[in-house]
C-alpha positions as CSV (number, residue, x, y, z in Angstrom):
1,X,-5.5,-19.8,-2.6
2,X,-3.5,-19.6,0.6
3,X,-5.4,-17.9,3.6
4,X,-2.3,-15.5,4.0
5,X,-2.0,-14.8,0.2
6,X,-5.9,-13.7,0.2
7,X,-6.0,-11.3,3.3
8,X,-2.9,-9.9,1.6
9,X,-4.6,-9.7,-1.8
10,X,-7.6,-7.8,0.1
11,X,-5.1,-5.3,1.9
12,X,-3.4,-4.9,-1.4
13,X,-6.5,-4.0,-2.7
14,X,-8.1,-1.8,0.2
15,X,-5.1,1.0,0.6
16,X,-4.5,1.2,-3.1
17,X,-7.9,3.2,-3.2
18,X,-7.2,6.6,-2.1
19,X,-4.3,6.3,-5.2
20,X,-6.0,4.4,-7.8
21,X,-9.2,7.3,-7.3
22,X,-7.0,10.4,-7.3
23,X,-5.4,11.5,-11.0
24,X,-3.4,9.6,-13.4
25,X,-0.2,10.0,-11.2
26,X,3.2,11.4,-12.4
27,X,2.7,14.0,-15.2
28,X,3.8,11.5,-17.9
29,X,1.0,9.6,-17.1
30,X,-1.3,12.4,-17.8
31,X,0.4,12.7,-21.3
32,X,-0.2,9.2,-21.7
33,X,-3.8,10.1,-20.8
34,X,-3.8,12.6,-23.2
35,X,-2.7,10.3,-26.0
36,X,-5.7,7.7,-25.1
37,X,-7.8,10.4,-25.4
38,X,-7.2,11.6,-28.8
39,X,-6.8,8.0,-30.2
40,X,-10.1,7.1,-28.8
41,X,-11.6,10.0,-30.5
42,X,-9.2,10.4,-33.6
43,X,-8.2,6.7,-34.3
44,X,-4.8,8.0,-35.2
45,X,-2.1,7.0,-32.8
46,X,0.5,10.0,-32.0
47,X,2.8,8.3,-29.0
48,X,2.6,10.8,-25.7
49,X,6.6,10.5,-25.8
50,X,8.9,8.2,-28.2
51,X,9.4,5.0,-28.6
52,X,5.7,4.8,-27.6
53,X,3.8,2.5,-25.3
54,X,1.4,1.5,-27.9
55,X,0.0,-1.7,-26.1
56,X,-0.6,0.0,-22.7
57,X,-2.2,3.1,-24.8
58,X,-4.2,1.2,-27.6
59,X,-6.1,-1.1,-24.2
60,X,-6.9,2.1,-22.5
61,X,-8.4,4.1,-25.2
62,X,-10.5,0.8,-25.8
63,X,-11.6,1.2,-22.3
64,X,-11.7,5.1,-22.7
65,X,-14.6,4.6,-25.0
66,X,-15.9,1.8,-23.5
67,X,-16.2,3.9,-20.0
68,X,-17.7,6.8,-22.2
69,X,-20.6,4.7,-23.6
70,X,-21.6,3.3,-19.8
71,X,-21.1,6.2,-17.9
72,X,-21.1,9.2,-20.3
73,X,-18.5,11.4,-19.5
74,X,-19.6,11.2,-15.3
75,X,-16.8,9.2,-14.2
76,X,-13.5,10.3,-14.0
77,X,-11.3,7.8,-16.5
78,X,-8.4,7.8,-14.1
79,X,-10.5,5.4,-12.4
80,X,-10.8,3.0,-14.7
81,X,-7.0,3.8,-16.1
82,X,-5.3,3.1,-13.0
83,X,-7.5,-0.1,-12.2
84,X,-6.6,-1.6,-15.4
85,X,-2.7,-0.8,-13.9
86,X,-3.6,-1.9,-10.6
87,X,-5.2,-5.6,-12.3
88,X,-2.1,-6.0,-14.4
89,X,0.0,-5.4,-11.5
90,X,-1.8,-8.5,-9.6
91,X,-0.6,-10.9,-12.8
92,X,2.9,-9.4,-11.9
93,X,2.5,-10.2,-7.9
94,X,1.2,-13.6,-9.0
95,X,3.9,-14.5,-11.7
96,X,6.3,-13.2,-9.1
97,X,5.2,-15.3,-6.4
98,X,5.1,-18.7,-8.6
99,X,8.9,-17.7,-9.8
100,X,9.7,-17.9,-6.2
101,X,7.8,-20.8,-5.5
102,X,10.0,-22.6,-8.5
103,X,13.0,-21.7,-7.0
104,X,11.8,-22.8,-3.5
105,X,12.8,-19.2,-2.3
106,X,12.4,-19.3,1.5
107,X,10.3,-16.3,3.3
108,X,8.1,-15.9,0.2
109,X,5.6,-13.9,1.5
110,X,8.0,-11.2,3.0
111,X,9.4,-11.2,-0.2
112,X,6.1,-11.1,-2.0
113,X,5.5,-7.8,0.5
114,X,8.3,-6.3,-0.5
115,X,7.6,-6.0,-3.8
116,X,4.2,-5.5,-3.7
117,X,4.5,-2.3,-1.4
118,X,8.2,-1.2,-2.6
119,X,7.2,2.8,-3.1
120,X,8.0,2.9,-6.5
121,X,5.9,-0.2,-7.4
122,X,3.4,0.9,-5.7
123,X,3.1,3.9,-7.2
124,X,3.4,2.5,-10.2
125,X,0.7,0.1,-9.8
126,X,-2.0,2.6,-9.1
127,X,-0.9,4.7,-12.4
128,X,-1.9,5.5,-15.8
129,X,1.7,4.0,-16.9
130,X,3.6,1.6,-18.6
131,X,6.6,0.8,-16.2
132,X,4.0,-2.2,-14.2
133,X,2.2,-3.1,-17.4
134,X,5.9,-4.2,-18.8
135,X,7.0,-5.7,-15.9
136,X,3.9,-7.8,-15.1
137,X,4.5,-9.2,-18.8
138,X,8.2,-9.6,-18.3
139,X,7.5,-11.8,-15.4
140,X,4.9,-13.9,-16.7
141,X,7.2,-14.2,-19.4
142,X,10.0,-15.3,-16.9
143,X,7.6,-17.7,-15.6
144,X,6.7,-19.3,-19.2
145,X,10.2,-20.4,-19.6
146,X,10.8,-22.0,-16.6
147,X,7.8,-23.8,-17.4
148,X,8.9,-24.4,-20.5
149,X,6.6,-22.8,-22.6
150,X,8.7,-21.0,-25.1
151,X,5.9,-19.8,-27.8
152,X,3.8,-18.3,-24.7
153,X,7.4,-16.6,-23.1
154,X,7.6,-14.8,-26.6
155,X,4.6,-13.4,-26.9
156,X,4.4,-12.4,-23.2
157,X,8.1,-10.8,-23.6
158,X,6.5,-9.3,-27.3
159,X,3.4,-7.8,-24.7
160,X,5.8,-6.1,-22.7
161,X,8.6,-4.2,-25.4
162,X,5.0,-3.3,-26.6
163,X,4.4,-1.3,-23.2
164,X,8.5,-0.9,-23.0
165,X,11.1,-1.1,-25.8
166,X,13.5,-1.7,-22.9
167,X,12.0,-4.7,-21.7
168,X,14.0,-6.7,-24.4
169,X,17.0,-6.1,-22.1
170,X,15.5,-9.5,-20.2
171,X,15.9,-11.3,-23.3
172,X,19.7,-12.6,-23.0
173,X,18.7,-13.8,-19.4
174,X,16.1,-15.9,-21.0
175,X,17.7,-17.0,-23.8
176,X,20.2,-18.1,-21.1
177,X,17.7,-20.3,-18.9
178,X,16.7,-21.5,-22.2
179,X,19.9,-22.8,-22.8
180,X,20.4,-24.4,-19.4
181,X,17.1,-25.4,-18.6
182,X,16.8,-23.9,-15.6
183,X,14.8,-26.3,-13.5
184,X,15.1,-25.8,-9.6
185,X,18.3,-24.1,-10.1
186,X,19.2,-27.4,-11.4
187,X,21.0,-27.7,-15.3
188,X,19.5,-30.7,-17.3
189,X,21.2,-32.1,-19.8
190,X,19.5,-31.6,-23.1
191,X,20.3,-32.2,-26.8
192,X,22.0,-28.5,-28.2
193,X,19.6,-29.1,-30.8
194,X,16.7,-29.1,-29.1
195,X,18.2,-26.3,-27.0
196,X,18.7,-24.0,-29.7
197,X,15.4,-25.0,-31.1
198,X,13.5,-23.8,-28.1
199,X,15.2,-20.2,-28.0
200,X,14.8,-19.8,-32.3
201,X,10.9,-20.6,-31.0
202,X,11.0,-18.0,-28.0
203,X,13.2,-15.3,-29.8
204,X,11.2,-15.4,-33.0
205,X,7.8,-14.9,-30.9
206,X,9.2,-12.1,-29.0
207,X,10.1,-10.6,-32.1
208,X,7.0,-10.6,-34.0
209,X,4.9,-9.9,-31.4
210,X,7.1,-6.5,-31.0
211,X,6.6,-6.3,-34.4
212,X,3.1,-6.2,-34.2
213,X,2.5,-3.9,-31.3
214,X,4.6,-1.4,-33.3
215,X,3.2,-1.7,-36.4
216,X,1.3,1.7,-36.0
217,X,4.3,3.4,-35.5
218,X,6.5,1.6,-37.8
219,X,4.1,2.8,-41.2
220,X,3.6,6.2,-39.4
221,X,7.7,6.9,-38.8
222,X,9.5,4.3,-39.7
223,X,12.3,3.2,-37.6
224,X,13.0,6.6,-36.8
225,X,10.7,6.4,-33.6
226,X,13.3,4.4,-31.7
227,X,15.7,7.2,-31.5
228,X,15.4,9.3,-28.3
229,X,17.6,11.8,-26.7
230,X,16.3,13.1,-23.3
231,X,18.2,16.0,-21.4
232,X,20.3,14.6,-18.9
233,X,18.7,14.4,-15.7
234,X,20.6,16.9,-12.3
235,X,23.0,14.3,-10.8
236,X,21.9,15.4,-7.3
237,X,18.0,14.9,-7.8
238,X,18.6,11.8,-9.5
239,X,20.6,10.3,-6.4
240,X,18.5,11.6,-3.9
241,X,14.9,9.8,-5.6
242,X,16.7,6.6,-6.1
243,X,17.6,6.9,-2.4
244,X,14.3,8.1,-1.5
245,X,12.0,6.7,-3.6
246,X,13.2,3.2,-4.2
247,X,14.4,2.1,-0.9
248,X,14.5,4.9,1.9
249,X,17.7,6.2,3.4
250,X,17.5,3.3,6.3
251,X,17.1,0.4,4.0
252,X,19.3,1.6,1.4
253,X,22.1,2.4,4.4
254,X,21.1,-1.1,5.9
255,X,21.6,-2.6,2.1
256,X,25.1,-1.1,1.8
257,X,26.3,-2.4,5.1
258,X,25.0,-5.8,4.7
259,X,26.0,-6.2,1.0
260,X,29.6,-5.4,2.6
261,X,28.9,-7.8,5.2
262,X,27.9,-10.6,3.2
263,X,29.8,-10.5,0.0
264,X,31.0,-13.7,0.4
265,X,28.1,-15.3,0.0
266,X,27.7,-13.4,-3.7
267,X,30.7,-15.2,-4.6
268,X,28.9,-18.6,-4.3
269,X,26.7,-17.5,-7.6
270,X,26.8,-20.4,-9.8
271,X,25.9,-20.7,-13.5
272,X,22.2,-21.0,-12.2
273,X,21.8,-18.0,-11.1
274,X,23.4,-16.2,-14.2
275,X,20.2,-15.1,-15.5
276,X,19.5,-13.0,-12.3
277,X,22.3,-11.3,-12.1
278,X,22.2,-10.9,-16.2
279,X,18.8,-8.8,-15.4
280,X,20.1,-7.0,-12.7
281,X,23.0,-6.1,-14.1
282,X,22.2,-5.2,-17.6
283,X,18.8,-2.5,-16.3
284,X,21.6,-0.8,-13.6
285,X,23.7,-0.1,-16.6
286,X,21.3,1.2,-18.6
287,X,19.9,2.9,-15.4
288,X,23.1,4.7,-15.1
289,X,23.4,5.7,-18.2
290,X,20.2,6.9,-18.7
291,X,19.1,7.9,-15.1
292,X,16.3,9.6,-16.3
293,X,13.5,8.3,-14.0
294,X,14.1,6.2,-11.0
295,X,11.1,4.3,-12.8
296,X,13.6,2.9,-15.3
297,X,15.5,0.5,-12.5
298,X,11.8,-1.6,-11.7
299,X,12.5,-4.0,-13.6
300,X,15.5,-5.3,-11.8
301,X,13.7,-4.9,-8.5
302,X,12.3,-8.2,-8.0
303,X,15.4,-10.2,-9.7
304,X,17.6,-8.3,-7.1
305,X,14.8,-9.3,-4.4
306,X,15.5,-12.8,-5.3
307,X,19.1,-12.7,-5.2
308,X,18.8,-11.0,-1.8
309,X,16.2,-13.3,0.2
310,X,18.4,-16.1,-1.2
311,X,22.7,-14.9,0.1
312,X,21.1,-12.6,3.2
313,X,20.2,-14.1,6.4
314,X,17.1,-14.7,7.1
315,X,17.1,-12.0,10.2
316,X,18.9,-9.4,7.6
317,X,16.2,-9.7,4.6
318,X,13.4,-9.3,7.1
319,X,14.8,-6.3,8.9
320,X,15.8,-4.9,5.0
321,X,12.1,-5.3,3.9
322,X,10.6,-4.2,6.9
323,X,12.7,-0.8,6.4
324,X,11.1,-1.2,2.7
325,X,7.7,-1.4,4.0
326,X,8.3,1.5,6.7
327,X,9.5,3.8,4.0
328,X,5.8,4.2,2.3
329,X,4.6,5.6,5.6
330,X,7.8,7.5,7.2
331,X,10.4,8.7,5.5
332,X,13.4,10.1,6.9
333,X,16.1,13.1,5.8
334,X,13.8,14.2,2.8
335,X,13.6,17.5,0.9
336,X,11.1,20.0,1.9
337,X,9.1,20.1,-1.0
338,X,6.7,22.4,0.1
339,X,9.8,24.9,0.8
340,X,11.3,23.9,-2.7
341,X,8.0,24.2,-4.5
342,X,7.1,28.0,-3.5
343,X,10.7,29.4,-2.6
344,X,12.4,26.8,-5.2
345,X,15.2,26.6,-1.7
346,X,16.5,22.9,-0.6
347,X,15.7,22.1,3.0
348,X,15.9,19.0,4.7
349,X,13.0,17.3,7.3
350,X,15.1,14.7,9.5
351,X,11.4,13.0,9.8
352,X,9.0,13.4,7.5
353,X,5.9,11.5,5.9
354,X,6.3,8.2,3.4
355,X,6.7,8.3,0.0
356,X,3.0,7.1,-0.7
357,X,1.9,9.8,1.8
358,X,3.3,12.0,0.1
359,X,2.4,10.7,-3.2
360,X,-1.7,10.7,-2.2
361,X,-0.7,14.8,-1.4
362,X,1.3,15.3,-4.3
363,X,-1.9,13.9,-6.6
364,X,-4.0,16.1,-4.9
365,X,-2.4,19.1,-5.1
366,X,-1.8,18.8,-8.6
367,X,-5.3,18.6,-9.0
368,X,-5.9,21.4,-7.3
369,X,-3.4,23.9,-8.4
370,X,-4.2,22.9,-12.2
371,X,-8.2,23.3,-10.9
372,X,-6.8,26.9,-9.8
373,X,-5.0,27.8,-12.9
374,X,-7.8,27.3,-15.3
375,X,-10.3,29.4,-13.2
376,X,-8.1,32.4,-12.9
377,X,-9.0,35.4,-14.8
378,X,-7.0,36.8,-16.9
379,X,-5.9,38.9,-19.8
380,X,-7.6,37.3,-22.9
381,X,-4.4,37.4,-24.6
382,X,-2.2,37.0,-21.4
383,X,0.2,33.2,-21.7
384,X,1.3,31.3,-19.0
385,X,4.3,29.1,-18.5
386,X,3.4,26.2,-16.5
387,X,6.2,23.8,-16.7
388,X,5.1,19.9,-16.4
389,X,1.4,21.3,-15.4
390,X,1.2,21.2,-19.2
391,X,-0.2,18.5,-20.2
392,X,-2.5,17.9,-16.9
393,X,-3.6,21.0,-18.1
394,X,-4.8,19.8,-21.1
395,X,-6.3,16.9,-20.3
396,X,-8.5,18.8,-17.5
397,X,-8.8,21.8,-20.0
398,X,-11.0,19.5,-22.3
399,X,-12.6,17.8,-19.6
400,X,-14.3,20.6,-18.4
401,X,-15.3,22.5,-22.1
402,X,-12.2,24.8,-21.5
403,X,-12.3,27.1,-25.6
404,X,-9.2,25.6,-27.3
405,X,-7.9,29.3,-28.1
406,X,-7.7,29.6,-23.9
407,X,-6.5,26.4,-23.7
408,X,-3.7,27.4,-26.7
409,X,-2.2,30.0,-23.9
410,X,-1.1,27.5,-21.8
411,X,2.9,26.9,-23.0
412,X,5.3,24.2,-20.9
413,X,8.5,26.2,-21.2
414,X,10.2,28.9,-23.7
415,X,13.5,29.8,-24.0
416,X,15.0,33.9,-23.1
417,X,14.8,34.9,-27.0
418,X,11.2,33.4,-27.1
419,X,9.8,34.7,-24.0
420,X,11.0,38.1,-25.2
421,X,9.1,37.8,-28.4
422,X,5.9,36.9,-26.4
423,X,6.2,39.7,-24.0
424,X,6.4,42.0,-27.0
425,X,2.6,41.2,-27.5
426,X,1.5,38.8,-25.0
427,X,1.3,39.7,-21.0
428,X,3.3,36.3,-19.5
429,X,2.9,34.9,-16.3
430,X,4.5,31.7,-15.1
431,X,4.3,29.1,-12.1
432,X,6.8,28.2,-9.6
433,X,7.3,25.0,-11.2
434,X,7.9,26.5,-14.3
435,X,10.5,29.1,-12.8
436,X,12.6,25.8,-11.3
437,X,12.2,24.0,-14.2
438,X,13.3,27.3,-16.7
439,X,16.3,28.3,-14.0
440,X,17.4,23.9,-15.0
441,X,17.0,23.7,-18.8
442,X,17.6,27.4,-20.0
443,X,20.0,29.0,-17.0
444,X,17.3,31.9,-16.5
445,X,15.3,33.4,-14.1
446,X,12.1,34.0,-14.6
447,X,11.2,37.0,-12.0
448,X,13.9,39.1,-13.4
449,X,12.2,39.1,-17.3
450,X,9.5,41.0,-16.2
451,X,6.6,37.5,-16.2
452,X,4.2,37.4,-13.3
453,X,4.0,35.0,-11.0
454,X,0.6,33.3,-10.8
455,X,0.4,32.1,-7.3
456,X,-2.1,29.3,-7.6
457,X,0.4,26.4,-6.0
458,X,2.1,24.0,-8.2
């Protein structure tokens, strides 16, 4: 190993701590938690949300019971949850960086930066979550087929629609590399046959493999598991992450410009690079029309990365990833969250701290205000609403011997006509995330039903 690629490995390493050590991350992660849990204990597999992420769920409750037998219940499993992210996400960095080496990619280890420490990836990396799990497989994948490896490209692209079911949006841009045998960017020319031979090989792993991680799911629901329909996400919080979170206003302003700039040299794609902008395009479209998370666009990021360190000028990609890299530490024109979280009121900071800053402080309040919640005394038949606290709730509930009939009071959200039957025997109090989150999906307001609020920070 390069000198340069090892100190960075060792940075990489040292200031994901203070993440990796402090919860499971975003609340889904904690329902993913949740569902290792119980299928450690239970052996019965119940998805913490549909289609399921059986592979990344099925390895952590192996290591769930494997950290329960060594260390008996004394070390916090996020720990060992988010490191199993974090060592996954080092087979992505590493696949990543050989895909650029293939391609002779100048300014590799800028590039390599970028990704590492994009926000988002980041994040994402020192998680109990799927979205790196998929993407480190996706890569390797990626990597398989330009080294001609078909068989081993399946099953890697099978691992990851086992963490993601979206992952087999790659699988046209491989099937097209298969078919031109990308080699340097350089199209040999091989018999059809053997052509077509190589993607029956690849497609028919993939496919199996996806089988196989879904098997638990497939004899519990059928096919019926792959159906979801989420709420649509506010159009104005949605632009304002992927602005925020993915790039920061100066790089994503700096992007723009520049992509105007240089648009040109897009229109010099050749057939080589179809399968780049195959990825890229096909996870923006479904990124639009399902703009759920700004997690859902990752897997484009480091095919877009390519595409960019390869038609911007060398000065340009630089300056773009060094706004990248400044956008984890300082942020700038961000929400006041701590204004929007107690007075549910949108401010603006024109400086304010990075996203991981904010992340580490975001983790630890959770923490906190759910530590808060379940020590406050209360009626014994008293409910509280507590929004996407819910299932961090639970999973800290259990943790420390909280009785499952207090645990049971402990409801995400209700509509009007159900809190009113509550409150006809139940006193309800709520938390200010659960009064922004009832005000979005049921078009009430909590302080005029007559709940408490139950100021313990959240």
């Amino acid at each position: 190993m390069k000198p340069s690629y090892l100190i960075f490995l060792i940075i990489y390493i040292v200031v994901s701590i203070p993440l990796i050590f402090t919860g499971f991350g975003e609340p889904d992660a904690w329902r993913s938690a949740n569902t290792i849990r119980n299928l450690a204990y239970t052996f019965e597999y119940t998805p913490s949300r549909f289609p399921g992420f059986p592979v990344v769920e099925f390895i952590n409750a192996i290591l769930f019971k494997i950290t329960n037998l060594f260390f008996c219940g004394k070390l916090h499993f996020w720990i060992i949850s988010n490191l199993a992210t974090f060592f996954i996400s080092i087979l992505g960095i590493y696949s990543f960086a050989k895909i650029l080496e293939h391609y002779d990619v100048k300014n590799r280890l800028i590039t390599i930066l970028s990704f590492t420490f994009l926000p988002a990836l980041w994040i994402a990396s020192t998680s109990t979550v799927d979205y790196i799990w998929a993407l480190s497989f996706v890569l390797a994948g990626y990597y398989a087929i330009l080294q001609k490896k078909y068989i081993n490209a399946g099953i890697l692209l099978g691992l990851a629609s086992g963490c993601r079911i979206t992952s087999y949006l790659i699988l046209p841009a491989l099937v097209v590399i298969i078919y031109t045998k990308c080699d340097c960017f350089a199209i040999a020319r091989n018999d059809k046959k053997i052509k077509f031979r190589n993607m029956i090989k690849f497609v028919v792993a993939s496919i199996f493999t996806t089988i196989i991680c879904y098997l638990p799911l497939i004899i519990k629901y059928g096919f019926g598991f792959l159906w979801v329909v989420n709420a649509r996400p506010d159009i104005g919080i949605w632009g304002y992450k992927f602005i925020n979170d993915i790039f920061g206003l100066p790089a994503f302003v700096m992007l723009a410009v520049s992509l105007i700039i240089y648009r040109k040299n897009f229109l010099k794609l050749q057939l080589n690079d179809a399968a780049l902008v195959i990825i890229v395009f096909l996870y923006a479209i479904f990124f639009i029309v399902k703009p759920d998370k700004t997690d859902y666009i990752i897997p484009a990021i480091p095919f877009f990365l390519i595409l960019l360190v390869r038609f911007f000028p060398r000065r340009i990609f630089i300056s773009f990833a060094g706004l990248l890299l400044l956008n984890n530490f300082i942020s700038f024109w961000t929400v006041d969250m701590a204004r929007y979280r107690n007075e549910d009121k949108i401010s603006f900071n024109i400086v304010d701290k990075g996203v991981i800053l904010r992340n580490i402080e975001l983790r630890q309040e959770m923490l906190r205000t759910v530590n808060n919640i379940i020590k406050t005394k209360m009626e014994d038949n008293a409910i509280v609403l507590t929004g996407w606290y819910r299932p961090i709730i639970e999973y800290v509930a259990i943790e420390n011997n909280v009785a499952p009939e207090l645990l049971s009071r402990y409801y995400n959200l209700v509509s009007e006509d159900e809190l009113k039957k509550l409150k006809e025997s139940h006193p309800v109090y709520y938390i200010p995330v659960a009064y922004r989150e009832t005000k979005r999906a049921y078009k009430y307001k909590l302080d005029e039903t007559g709940a408490k609020l139950l100021s313990v920070g959240g």
